[in-house]
CHARMM-style PDB file with segment names, atoms N, HN, CA, C and O in Angstrom:
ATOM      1  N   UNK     1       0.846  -1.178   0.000  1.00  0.00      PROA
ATOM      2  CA  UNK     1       0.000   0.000   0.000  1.00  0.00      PROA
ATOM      3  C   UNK     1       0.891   1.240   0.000  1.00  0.00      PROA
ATOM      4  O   UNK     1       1.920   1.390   0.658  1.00  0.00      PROA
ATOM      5  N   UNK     2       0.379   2.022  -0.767  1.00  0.00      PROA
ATOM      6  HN  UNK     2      -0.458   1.900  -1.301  1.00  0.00      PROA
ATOM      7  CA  UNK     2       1.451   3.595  -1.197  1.00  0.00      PROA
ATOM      8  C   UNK     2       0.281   4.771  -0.583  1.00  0.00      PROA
ATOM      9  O   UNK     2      -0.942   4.651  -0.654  1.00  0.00      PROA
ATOM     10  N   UNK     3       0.892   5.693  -0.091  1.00  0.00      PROA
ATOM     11  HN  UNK     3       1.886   5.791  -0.033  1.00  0.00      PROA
ATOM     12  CA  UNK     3      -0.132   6.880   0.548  1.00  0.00      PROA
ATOM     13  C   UNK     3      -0.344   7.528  -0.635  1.00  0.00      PROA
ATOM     14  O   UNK     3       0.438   7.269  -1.551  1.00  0.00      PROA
ATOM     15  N   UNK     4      -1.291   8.374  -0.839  1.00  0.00      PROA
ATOM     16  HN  UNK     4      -1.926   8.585  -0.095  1.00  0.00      PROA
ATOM     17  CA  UNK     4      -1.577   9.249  -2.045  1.00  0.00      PROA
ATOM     18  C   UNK     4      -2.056  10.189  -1.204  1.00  0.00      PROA
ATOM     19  O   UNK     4      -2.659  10.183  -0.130  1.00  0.00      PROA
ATOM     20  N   UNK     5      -1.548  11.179  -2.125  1.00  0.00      PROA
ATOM     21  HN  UNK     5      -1.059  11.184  -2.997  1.00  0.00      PROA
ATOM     22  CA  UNK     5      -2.260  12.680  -2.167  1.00  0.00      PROA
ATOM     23  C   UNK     5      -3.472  13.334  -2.919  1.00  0.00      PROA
ATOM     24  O   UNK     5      -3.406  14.090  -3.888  1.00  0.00      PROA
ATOM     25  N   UNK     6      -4.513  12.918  -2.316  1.00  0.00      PROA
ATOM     26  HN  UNK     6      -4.567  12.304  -1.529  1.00  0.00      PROA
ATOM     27  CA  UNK     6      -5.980  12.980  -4.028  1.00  0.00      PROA
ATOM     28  C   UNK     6      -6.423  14.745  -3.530  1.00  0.00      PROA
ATOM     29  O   UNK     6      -6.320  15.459  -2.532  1.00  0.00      PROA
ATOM     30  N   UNK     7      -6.903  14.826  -4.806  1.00  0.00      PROA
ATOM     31  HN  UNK     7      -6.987  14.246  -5.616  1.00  0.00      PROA
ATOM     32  CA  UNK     7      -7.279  16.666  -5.425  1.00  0.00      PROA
ATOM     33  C   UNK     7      -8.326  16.133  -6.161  1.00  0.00      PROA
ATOM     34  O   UNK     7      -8.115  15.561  -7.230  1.00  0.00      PROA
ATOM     35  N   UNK     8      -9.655  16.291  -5.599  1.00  0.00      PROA
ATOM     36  HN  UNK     8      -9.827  16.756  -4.730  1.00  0.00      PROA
ATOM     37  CA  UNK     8     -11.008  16.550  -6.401  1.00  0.00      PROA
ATOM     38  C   UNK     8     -11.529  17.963  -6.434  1.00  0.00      PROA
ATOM     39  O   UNK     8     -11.434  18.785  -5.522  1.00  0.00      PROA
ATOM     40  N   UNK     9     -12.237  18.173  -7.915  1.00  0.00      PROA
ATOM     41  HN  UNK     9     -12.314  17.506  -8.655  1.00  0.00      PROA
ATOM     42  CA  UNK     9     -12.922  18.994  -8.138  1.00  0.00      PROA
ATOM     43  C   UNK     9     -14.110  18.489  -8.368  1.00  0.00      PROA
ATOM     44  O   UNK     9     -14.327  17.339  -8.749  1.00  0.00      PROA
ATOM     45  N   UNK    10     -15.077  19.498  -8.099  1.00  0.00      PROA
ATOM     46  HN  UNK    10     -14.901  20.432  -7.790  1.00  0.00      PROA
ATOM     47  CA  UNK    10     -16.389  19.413  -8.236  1.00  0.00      PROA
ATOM     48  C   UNK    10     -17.032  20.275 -10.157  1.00  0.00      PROA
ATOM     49  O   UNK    10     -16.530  21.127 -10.889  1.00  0.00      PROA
ATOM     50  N   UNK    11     -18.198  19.509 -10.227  1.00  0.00      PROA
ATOM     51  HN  UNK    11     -18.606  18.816  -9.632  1.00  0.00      PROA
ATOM     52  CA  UNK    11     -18.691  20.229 -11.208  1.00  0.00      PROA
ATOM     53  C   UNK    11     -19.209  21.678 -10.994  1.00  0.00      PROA
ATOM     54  O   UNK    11     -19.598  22.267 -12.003  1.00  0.00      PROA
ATOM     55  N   UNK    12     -19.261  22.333  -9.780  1.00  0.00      PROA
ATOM     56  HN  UNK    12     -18.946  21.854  -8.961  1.00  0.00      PROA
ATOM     57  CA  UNK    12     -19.518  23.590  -9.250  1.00  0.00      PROA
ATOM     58  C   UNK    12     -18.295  24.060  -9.216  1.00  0.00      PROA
ATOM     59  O   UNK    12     -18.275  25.246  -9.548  1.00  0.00      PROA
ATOM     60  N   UNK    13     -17.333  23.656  -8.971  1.00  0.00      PROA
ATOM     61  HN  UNK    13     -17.348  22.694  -8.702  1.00  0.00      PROA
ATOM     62  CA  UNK    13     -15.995  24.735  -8.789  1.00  0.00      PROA
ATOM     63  C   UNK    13     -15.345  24.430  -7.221  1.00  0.00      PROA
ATOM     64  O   UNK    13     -14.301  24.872  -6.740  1.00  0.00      PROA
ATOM     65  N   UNK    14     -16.342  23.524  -6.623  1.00  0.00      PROA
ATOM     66  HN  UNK    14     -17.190  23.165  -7.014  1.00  0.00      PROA
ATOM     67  CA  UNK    14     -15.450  23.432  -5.042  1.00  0.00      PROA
ATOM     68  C   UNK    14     -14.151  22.437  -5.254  1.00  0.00      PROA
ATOM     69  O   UNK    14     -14.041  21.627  -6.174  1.00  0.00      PROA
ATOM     70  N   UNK    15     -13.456  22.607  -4.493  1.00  0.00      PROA
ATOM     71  HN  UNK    15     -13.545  23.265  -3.746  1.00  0.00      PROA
ATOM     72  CA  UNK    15     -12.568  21.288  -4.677  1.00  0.00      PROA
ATOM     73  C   UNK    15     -12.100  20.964  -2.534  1.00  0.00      PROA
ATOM     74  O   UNK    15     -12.320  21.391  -1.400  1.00  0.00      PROA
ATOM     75  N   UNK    16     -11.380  19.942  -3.306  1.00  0.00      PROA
ATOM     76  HN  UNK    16     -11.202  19.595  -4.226  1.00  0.00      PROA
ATOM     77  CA  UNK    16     -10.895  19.462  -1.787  1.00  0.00      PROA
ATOM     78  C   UNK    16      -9.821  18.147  -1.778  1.00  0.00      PROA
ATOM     79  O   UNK    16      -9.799  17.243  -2.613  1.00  0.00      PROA
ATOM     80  N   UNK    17      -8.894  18.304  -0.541  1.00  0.00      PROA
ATOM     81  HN  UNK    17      -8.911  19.038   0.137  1.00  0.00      PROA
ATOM     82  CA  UNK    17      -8.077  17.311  -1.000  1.00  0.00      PROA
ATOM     83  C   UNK    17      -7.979  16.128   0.412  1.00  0.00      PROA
ATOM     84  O   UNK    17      -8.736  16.319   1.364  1.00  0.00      PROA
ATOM     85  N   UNK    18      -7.389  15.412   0.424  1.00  0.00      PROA
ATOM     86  HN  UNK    18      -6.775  15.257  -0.350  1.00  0.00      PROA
ATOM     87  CA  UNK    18      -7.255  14.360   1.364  1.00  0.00      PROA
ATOM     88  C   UNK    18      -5.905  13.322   1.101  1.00  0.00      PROA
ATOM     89  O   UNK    18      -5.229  13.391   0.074  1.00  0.00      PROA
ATOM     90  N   UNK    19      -5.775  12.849   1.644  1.00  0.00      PROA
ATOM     91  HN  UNK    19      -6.324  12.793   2.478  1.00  0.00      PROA
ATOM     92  CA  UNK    19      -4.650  11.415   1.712  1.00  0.00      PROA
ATOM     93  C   UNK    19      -5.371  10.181   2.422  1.00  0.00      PROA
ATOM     94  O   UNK    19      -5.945  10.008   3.497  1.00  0.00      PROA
ATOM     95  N   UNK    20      -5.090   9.469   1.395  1.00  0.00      PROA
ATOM     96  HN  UNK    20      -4.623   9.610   0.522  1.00  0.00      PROA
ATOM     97  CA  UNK    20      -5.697   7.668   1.617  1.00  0.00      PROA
ATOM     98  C   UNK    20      -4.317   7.048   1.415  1.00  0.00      PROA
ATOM     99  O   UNK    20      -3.395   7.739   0.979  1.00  0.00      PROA
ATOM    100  N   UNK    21      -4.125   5.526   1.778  1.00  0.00      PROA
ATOM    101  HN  UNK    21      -4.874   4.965   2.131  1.00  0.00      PROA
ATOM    102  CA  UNK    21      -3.760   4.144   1.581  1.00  0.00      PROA
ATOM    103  C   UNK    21      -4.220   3.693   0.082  1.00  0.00      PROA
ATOM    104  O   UNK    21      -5.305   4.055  -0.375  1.00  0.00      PROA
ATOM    105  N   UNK    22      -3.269   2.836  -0.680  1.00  0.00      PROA
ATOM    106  HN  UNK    22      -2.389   2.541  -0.309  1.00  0.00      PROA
ATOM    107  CA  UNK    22      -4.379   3.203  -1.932  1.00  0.00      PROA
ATOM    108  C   UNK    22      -2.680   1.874  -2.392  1.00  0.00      PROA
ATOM    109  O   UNK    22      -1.570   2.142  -1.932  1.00  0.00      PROA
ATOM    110  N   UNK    23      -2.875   0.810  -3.153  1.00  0.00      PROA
ATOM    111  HN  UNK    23      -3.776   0.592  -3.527  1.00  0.00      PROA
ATOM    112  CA  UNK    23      -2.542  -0.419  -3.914  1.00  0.00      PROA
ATOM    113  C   UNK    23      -1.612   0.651  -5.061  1.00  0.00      PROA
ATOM    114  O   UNK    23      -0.417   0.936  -4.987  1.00  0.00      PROA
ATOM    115  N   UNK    24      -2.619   1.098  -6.095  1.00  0.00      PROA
ATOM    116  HN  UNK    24      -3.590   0.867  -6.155  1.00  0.00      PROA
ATOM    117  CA  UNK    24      -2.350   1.584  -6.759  1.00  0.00      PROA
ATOM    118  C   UNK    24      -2.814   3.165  -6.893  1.00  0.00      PROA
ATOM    119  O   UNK    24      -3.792   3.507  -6.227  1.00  0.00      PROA
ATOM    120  N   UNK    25      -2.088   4.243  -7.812  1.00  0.00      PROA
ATOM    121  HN  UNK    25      -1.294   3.966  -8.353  1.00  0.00      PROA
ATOM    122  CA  UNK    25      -2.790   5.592  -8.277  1.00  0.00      PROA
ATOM    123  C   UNK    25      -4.329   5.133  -9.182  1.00  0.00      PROA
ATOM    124  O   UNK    25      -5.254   5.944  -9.181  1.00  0.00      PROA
ATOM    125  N   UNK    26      -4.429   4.226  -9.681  1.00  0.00      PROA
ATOM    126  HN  UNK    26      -3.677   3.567  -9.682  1.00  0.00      PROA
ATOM    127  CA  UNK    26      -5.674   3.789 -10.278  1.00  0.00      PROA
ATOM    128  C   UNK    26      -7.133   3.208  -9.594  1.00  0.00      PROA
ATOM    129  O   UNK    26      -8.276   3.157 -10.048  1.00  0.00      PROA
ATOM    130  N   UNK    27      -6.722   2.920  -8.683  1.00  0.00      PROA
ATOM    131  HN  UNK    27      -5.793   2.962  -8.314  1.00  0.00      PROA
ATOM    132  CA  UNK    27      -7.349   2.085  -7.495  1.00  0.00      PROA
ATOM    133  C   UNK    27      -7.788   3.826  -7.153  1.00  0.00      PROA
ATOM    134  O   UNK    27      -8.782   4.422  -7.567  1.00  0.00      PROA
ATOM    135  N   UNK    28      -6.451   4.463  -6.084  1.00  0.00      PROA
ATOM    136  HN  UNK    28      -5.643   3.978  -5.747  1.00  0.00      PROA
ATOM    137  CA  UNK    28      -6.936   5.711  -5.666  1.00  0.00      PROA
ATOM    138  C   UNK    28      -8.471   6.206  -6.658  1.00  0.00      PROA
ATOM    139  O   UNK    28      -9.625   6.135  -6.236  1.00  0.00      PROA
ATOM    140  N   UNK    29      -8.231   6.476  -7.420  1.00  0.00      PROA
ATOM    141  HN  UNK    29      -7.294   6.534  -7.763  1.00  0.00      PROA
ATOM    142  CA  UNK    29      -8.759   7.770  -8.675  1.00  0.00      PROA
ATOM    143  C   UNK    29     -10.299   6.940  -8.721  1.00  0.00      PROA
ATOM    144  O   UNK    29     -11.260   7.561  -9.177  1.00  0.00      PROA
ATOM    145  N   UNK    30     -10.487   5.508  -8.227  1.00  0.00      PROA
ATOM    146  HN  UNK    30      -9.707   5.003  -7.857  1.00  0.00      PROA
ATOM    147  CA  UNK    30     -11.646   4.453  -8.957  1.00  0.00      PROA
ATOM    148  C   UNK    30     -12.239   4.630  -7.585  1.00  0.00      PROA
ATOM    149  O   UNK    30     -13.463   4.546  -7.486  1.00  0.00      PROA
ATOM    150  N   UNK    31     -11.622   4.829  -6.682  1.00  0.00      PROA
ATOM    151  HN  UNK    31     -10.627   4.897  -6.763  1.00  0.00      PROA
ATOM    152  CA  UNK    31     -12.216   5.042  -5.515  1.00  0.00      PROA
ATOM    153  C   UNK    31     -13.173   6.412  -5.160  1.00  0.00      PROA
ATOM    154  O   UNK    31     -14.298   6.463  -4.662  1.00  0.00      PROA
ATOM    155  N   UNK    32     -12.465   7.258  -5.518  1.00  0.00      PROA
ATOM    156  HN  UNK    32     -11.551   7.217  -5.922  1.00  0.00      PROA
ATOM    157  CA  UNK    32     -12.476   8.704  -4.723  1.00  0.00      PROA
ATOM    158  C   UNK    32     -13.651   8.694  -6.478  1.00  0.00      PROA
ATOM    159  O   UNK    32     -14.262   9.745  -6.284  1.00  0.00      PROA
ATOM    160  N   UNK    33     -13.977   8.368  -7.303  1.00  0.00      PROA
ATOM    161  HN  UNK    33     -13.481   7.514  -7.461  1.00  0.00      PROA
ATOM    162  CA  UNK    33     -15.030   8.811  -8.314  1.00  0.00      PROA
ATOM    163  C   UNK    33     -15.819   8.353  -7.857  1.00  0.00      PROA
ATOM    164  O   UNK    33     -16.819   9.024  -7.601  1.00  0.00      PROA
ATOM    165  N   UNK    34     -15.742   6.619  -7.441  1.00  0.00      PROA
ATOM    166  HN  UNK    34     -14.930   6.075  -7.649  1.00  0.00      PROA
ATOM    167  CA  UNK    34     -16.983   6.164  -6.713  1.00  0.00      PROA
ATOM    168  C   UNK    34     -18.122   6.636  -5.296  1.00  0.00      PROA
ATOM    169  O   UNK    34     -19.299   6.445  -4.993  1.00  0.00      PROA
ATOM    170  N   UNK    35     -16.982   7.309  -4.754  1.00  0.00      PROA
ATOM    171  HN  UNK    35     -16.025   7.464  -5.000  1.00  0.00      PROA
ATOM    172  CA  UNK    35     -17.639   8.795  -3.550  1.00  0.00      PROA
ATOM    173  C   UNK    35     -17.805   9.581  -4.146  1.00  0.00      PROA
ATOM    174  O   UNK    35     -18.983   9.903  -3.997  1.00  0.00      PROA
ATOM    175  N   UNK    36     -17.195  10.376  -5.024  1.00  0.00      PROA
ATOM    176  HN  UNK    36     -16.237  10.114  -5.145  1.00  0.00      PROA
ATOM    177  CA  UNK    36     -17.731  11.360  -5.673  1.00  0.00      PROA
ATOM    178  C   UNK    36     -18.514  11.266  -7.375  1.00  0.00      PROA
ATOM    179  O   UNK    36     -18.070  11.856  -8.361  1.00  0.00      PROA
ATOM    180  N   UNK    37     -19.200  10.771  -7.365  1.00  0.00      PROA
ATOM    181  HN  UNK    37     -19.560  10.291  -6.564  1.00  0.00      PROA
ATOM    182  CA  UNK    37     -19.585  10.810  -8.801  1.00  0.00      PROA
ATOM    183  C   UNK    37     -19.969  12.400  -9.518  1.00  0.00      PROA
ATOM    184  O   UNK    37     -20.192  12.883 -10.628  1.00  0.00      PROA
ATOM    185  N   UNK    38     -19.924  12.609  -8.805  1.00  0.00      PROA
ATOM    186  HN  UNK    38     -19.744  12.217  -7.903  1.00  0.00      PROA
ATOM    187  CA  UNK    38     -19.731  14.377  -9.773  1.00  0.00      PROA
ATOM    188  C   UNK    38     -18.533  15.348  -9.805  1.00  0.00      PROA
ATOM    189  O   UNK    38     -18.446  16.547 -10.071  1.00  0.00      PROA
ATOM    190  N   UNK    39     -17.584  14.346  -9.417  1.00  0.00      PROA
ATOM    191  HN  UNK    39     -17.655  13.372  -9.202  1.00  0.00      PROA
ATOM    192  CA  UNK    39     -16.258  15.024  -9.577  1.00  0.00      PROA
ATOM    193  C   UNK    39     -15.892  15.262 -11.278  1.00  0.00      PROA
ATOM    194  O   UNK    39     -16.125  14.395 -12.120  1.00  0.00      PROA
ATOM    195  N   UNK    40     -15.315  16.521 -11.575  1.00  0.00      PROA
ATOM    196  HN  UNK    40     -15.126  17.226 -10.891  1.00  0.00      PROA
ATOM    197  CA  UNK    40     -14.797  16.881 -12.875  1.00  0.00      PROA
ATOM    198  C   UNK    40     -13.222  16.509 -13.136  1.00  0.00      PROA
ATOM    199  O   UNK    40     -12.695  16.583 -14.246  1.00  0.00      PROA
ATOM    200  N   UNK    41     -12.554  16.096 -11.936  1.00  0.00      PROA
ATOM    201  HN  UNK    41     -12.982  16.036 -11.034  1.00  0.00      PROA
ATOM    202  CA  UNK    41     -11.675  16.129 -12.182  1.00  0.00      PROA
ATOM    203  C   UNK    41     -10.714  15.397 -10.488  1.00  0.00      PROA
ATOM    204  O   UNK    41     -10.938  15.670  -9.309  1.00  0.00      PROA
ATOM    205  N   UNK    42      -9.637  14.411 -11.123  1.00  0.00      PROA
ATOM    206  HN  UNK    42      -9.455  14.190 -12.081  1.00  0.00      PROA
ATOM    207  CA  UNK    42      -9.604  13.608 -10.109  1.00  0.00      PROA
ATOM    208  C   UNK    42      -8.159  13.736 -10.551  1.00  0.00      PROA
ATOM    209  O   UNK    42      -7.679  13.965 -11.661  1.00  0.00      PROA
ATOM    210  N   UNK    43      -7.366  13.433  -8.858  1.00  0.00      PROA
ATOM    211  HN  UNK    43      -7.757  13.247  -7.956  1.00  0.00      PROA
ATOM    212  CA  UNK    43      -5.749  13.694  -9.493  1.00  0.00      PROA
ATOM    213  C   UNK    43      -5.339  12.939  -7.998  1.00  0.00      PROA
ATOM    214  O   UNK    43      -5.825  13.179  -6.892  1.00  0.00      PROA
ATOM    215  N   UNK    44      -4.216  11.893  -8.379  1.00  0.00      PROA
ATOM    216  HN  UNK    44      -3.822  11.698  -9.277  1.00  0.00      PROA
ATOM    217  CA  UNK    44      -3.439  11.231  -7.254  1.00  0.00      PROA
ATOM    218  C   UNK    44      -2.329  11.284  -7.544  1.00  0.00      PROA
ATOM    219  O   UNK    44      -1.980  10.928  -8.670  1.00  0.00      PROA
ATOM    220  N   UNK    45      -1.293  11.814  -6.480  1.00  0.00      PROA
ATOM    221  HN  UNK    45      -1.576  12.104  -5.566  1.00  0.00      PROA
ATOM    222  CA  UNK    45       0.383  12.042  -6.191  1.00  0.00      PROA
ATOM    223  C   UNK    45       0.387  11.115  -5.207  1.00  0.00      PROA
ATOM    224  O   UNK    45      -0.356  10.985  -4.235  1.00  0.00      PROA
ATOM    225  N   UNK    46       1.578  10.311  -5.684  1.00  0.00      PROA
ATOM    226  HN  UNK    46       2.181  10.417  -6.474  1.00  0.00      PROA
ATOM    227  CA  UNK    46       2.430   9.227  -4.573  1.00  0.00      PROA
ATOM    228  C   UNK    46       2.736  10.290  -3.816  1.00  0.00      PROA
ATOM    229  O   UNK    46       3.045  11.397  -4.257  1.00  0.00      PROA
ATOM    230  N   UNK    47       2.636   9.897  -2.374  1.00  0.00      PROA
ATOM    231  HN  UNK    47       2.385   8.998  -2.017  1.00  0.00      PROA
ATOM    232  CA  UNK    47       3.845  10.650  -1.742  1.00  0.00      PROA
ATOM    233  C   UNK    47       5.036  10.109  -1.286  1.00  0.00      PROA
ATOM    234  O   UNK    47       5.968  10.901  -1.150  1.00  0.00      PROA
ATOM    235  N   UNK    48       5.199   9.083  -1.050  1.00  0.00      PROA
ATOM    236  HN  UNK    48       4.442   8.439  -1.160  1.00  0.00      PROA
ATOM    237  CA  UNK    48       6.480   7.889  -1.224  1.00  0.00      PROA
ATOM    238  C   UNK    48       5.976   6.752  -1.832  1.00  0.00      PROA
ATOM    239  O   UNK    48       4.857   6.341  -2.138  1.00  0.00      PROA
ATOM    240  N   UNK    49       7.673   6.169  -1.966  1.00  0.00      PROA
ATOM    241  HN  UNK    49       8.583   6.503  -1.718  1.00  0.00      PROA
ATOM    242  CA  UNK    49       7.231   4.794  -2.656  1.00  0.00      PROA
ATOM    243  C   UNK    49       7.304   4.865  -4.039  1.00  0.00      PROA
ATOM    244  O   UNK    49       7.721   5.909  -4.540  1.00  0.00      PROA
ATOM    245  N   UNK    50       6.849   3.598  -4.997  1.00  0.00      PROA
ATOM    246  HN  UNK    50       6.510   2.750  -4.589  1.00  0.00      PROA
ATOM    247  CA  UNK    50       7.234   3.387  -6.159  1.00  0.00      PROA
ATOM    248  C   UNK    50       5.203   3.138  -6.450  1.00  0.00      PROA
ATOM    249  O   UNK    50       4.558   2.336  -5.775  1.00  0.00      PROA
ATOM    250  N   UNK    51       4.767   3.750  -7.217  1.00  0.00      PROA
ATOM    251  HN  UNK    51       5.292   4.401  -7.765  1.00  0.00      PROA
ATOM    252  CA  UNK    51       3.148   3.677  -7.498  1.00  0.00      PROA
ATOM    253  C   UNK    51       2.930   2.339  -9.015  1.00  0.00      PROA
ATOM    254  OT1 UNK    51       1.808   2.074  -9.448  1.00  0.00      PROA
TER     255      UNK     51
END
């Protein structure tokens, strides 16, 4: 498990960020859409580790 750094935006313009546990950056991004289904825009940074 690799920590990530996730950055959602909203279809309104809010955004917000958090850090999860996350296998992969793909996993992250499949996750955080599945809570957010109205996100415009989804973005995961390793913060260590090899992703």
């Amino acid at each position: 498990m690799f920590a990530f750094r996730i950055r959602i935006t909203m279809s309104d313009g809010s955004s917000g960020r958090c850090t999860g546990l996350f296998a992969t950056a793909c996993a992250a991004v499949r996750t955080v859409l599945s809570n957010f289904p109205g996100a415009v825009s989804v973005s995961a940074i390793c913060l260590r580790g090899g992703a």
